[in-house]
Structures are given as C-alpha cells and as structure tokens.
DRENGU-769532 format. One record per residue (C-alpha): y, x, z. Coordinates in steps of 0.2 Angstrom, whole numbers, plus 5000, padded with zeros to 4 digits. Last residue first. Example, Ala and Ser with C-alpha at 12.3 -4.5 7.8 and 13.67 -1.06 7.14 Angstrom:
BEGIN
499550685036/497850625039/
END
This chain:
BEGIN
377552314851/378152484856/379052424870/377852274875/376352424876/377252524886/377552404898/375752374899/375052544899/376452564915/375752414922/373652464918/374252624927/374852544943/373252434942/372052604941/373052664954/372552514967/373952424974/373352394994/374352265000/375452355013/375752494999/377052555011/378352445003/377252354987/378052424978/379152604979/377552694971/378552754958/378252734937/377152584940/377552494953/379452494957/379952544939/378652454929/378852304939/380752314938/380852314919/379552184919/380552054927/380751914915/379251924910/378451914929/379751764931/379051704916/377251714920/377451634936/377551704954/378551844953/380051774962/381651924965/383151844974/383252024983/381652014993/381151854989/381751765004/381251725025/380251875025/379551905043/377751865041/377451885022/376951685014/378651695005/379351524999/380051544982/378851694980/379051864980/378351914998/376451854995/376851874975/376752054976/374952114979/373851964972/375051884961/375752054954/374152114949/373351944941/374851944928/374552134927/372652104921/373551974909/375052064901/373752194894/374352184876/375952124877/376351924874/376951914890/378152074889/378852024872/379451854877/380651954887/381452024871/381351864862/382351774877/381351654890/381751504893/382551454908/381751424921/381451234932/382851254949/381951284965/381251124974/382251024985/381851015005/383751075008/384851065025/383751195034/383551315020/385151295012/386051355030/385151525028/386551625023/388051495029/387351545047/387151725045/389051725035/389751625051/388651755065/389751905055/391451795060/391151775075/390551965080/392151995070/393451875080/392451955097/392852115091/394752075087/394951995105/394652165113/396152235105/396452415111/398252465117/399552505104/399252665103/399452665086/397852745084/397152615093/398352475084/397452535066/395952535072/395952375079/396752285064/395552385051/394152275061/394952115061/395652125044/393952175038/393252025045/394551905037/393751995020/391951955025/392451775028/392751745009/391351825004/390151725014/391251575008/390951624991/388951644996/388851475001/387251414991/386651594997/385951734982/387351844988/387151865005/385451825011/385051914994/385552075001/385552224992/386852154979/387852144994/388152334994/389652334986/390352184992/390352255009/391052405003/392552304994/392552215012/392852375021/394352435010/395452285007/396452325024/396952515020/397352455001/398452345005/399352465016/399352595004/400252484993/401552435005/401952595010/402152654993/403452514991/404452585005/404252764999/405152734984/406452624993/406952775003/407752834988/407953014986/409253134990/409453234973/409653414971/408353414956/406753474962/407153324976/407453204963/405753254955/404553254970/405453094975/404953024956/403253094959/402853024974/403352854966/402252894952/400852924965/400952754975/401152634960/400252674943/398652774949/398852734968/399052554968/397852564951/396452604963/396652464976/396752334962/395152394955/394252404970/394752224974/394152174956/392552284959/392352184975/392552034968/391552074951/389952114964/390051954975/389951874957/388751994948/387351954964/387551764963/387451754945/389251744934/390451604931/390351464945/390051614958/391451704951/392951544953/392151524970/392451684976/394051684965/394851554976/394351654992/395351794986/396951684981/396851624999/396951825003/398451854993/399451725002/399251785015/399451945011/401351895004/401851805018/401651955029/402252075018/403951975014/404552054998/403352004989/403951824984/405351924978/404251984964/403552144963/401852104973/401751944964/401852064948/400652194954/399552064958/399551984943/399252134932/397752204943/396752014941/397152044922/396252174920/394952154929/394651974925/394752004909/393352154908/392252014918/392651884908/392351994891/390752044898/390151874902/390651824883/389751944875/388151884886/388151714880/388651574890/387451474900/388551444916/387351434933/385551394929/385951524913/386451674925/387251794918/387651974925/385752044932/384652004920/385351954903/386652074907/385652234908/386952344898/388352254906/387752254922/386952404925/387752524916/389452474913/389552414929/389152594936/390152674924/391552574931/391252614947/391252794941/393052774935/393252684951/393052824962/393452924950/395252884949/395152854970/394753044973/395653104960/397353054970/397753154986/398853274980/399353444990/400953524986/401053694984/402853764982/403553684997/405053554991/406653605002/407553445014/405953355017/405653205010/405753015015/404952985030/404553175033/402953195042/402353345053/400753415057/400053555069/398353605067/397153685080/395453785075/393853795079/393153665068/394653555074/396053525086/397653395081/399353425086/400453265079/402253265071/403453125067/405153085055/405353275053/407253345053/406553535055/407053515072/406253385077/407153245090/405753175103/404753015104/404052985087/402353065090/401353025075/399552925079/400052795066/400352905052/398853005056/397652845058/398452815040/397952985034/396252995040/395852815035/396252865016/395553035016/393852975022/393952835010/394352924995/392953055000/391652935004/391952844988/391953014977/390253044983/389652874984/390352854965/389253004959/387752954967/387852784958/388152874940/386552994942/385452864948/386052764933/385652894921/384152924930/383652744926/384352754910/383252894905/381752834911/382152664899/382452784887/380852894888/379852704889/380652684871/
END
C-alpha cells in the first residue's frame, strides 16, 4: 500500500511536469503569433498579395514573415500546424484533475462545511460543468448575440463572475478557483480543437480544390483566438492559486477570481496595443496594480471584520479514522504539535504567517487524521517539513511517521 501511494506521487509529479511543458509551449506559440499579427507592416502594397509582412532577427539569424488574410494564391507543400500543444495541454490538465482531485476528493474537491454531497456526485459536477460550460459558449458565441465581440466578452465575463460564486458554493475553496480555471482552459482548447483548426482545414481544402475561400472562416478564427489571447493569464492565475490559501481559502475568494480576470484584460490589453504600435498604455498598469491591491485586501479582509471561531470538523471518514487508531498515531500526534502546529494552526504563532500554510491546520487529532497523507509525504518520506527544519524534526520522529503511516495502510 505505501508503494502505491509513492507511486501516485510520482505519478502526479510526472503528469504536472508534463502540463508545464506543453503549457509553456501553447502559450509561447500563442503570444508569439498574436504579438506577430499586430506587429505586421500593413503600409506598402506586397507583391506576393500578402495582407502584412514583419522582419525579425534571431539566434543569429534574420526571418522575413508574411501573412495572407485569407490564403495565399498556391498551398506550400509543408504546412506547419500549431495545434498539439493546446490538445495536450489540457489532455494533461485533465490527467492532473484526474489525479489529484478526483482520486483524492474527500481531501482536496469536497468540502462538507461548504456542500456535503458525496464524492460521486462532485465528480459528475465537475465533468458537467466542463462539458457543458464549452457547449454554451460555443453556442452564445454562434448566435447573433455573438456577433458583436464587444458585447459578447462582456457579457461572457459577468457569466464568469457568476460561476465564481456558483464553485465556491459547490466545491472547497481550492477545487473551486481550480474548476474555473480548468473551465476557462477547457473552453480555450476546444476553440482550437473544434473551431479554429477545422476552419483552417476547410480553407486548406478549398484552396487544394481551386476554390477561393470564405473570408468568414477566418473571421470566426479570429474571434476564437482572441478569446483565448485574453483568457490566458487568469487560467494561470487560477492554476497556481491552490498554492496560495490567501487566495482561495478567502471568504471572497470568487470575487478574487473575478478581479483576476479584469487584470488579465489590462495586462494582455497593453501588450497587445505595444505590439500594435498603438502607443503604450500607462493607465493599464495602474488599473492592474489596483486591481492586484483589491484581491490583497478581499484576502485578509475576514481577518479584520471576523472575531468568530473556525467552523466545528466534520466527522471523520473510515479511511481517515484509520490513521488515529494506527498503531503509533500518539508519538506522531505529539510530533506535529510540537514542530508543525506553530505555523499550522487557525491562528499561527510563526512570526510572519498570517494563515495555515495552504489552508492546512494540524492541531487536533482529526485534522492530523485528516491529513496524514501529506504528513507522511512532507515529513516522512522527504524532509520538505518543517521548511529548513526550523523546529528541529528529529530522524527518529520522521521515521516513527513513515512507521505510522505504514502501520494505518496495512491495518
């Protein structure tokens, strides 16, 4: 049993790695290419019929690129697709939910003190609100509604700030900032998988025909990529929220989420005008340093305004109840309170922590239960805890946690 649990750790490790990778090189591909569209020198007539064309230098070397607004007269025999990039970014996304969320759901995806529902039924709201989330969009985006772009991301984005709140009532703080970003990545990778590359291919296929294609293809591309352009610094924001219990672990956290979106427009806004040579908008900056001193103020507002006590736990579940009754469970008890509990506590005694590092308490017996899986990671099978060993773990009581842990999986 401690194999597997080792096992799924690297299995994780493995799967996260994997969706930086493919992340980073979505992204990079993405802003490259729209700084490059704006950046186009539309000013003089082209020969070859091109709508723009940009000289760039790099690595030693000088690159002269030109863009066809619809297509160009004769298909080049290698074309270049930029697609796998966002199919595994998500795909490994997914894995990642998978993972970590689905398969540790009583830990990490519900949340009893906010909506006690069973664990099948949080993994059916989150697969639903996936796939359905995609479906809707796609057909506001279709409709005549869409039509006006303006409009239509304003509209878009107050139906973002309704499902910040609509996650926070349904999942725990840390799986609600999560699931919208995963939403937001999901709708951002089916854009290209079902919108933005099948029209390519349909101008590909006209063109290989002897047919002029229809500018409209390209139009609706445009919007898509557009969409996806704004939306990508708040899905990365979200994304490493979970590290950050000031932001999701927050009474306001679906406001916190709400303004991190309207700082991704203010940031993509002035890079996109730069490149456009537009000018460079100061105003931008100042609307995100705003913005960002909102979400620190809505993150520790609770502590100011609130003198009530933490919420009484739950009860624990058989397979927690398994770690107290272990054999051992007492001389870790009396570990954790004497080297972790002066930083994971309800109100932390460690100079400098305002909150549990990552909403993590380990001051009871249930909340050391509760999180056994972690202890034994952070302290027993690493020395990751306590950061620096600042309270002086001894490696007798690291092995008396891994003993322990053992103990409660073989029990």
């Amino acid at each position: 049993m401690l194999e597997l649990v080792l096992i799924e750790e690297w299995a994780q490790f493995a799967m996260r790695w994997l969706h930086v990778i493919t992340a980073i090189c979505w992204i990079g591909s993405s802003f490259y290419f729209i700084a490059l569209d704006l950046g186009l020198r539309r000013d003089r007539e082209l020969a070859s019929g091109a709508n723009g064309e940009e000289w760039q230098v790099h690595g030693g070397g000088f690159y002269h690129i030109q863009k066809y607004l619809v297509a160009p007269a004769n298909l080049p025999e290698h074309l270049v697709w930029f697609k796998w990039e966002s199919y595994t970014t998500w795909l490994s996304g997914f894995g990642m939910l998978f993972l970590v969320y689905y398969l540790g759901a009583d830990l990490y995806l519900i949340d009893p003190q906010v909506l006690d529902i069973p664990v099948w039924a949080g993994i059916v709201i989150s697969l639903a609100s996936l796939g359905v989330g995609w479906l809707a969009y796609d057909a506001i985006c279709k409709s005549r509604f869409g039509d006006d772009n303006t409009r239509l991301m304003i509209f878009l984005y107050l139906v973002l700030v309704v499902l910040s709140w609509v996650f926070t009532q349904v999942f725990s703080g840390r799986a609600a900032l999560l699931h919208l970003g995963a939403l937001t990545a999901t709708v951002m990778s089916a854009n290209v998988f079902f919108v933005i590359i099948p029209n390519q291919k349909i101008v590909v296929a006209d063109l290989k025909a002897g047919r002029t294609p229809d500018a409209k293809y390209g139009k609706i591309a445009k919007q898509r990529s557009t969409h996806n352009n704004y939306l990508t610094l708040p899905v990365l924001f979200l994304m490493l929220s979970n590290h950050y219990p000031l932001a999701f672990a927050s009474e306001y956290n679906w406001i916190i989420a709400s303004l991190v979106f309207l700082m991704g427009v203010t940031i993509r806004h002035y890079f996109n005008t730069l490149h456009a040579r537009k000018g460079s908008l100061k105003w931008t900056w100042v609307a995100t340093v705003a913005l960002f001193l909102a979400v620190m103020a809505l993150s520790v507002l609770p502590i100011y305004m609130s003198d009530e006590d933490y919420p009484e736990e739950t009860a624990l579940t058989p397979f927690e109840q398994r770690f107290a009754q272990a054999e051992g469970f007492a001389d870790v008890y009396d570990t954790v309170l004497g080297r972790c509990s002066m930083c994971h506590s309800a109100y932390p005694g460690w100079e400098g922590i305002a909150q549990p590092p990552k909403g993590v308490m380990l001051e009871t017996e249930a909340q050391i239960a509760r999180n056994a899986r972690q202890i034994f990671l952070q302290a027993g099978a690493t020395h990751a805890m306590p950061p620096a060993n600042v309270s002086y773990m001894e490696p007798q009581e690291r092995a008396a946690i891994v003993r322990w842990y053992r103990a409660a999986l073989d029990g």
